[in-house]
C-alpha atoms as one frame of an Amber mdcrd trajectory, in Angstrom:
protein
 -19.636  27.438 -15.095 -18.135  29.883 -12.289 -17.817  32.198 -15.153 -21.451
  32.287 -15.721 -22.822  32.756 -12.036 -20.299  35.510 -12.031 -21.834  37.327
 -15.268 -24.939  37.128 -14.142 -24.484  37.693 -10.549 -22.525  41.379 -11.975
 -25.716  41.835 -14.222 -28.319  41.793 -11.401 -26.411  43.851  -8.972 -26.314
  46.657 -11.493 -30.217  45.905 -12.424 -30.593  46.367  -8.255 -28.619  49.424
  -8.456 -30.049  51.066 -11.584 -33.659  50.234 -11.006 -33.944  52.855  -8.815
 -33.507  56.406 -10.370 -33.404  59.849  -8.217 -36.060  61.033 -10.350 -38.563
  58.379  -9.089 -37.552  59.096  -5.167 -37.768  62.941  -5.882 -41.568  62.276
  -7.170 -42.678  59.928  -4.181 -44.627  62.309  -1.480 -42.048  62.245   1.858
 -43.968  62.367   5.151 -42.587  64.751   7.424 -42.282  63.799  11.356 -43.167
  66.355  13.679 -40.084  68.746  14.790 -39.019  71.415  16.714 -42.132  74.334
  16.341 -44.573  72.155  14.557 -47.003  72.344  17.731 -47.122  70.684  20.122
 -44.228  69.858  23.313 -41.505  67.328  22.727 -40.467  65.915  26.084 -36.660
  66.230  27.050 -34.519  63.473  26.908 -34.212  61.447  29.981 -31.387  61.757
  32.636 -28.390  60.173  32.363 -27.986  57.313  34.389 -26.101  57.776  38.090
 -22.621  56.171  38.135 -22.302  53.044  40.041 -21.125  53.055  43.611 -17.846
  51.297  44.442
């Protein structure tokens, strides 16, 4: 009976990994964020914190 769970949990694992070919992800649209030069400012990063006081 282990056996069996083990068989089939081995068979849907690969299923989960071979479901999903590159050729699929390379055709889905990818939304690009806004970067650096795509108009508009980005604010800098915040300031590091101060160091505590002993």
């Amino acid at each position: 009976m282990k056996k069996i769970f083990t068989i089939l949990f081995t068979v849907i694992l690969n299923a989960a990994f071979l479901s999903c070919d590159p050729q699929d992800l390379a055709e889905h649209e990818i939304e690009l964020q806004a970067c650096c030069g795509d108009g508009g400012d980005i604010p800098p990063p915040p300031p590091p914190p101060d160091p505590p006081i002993n």
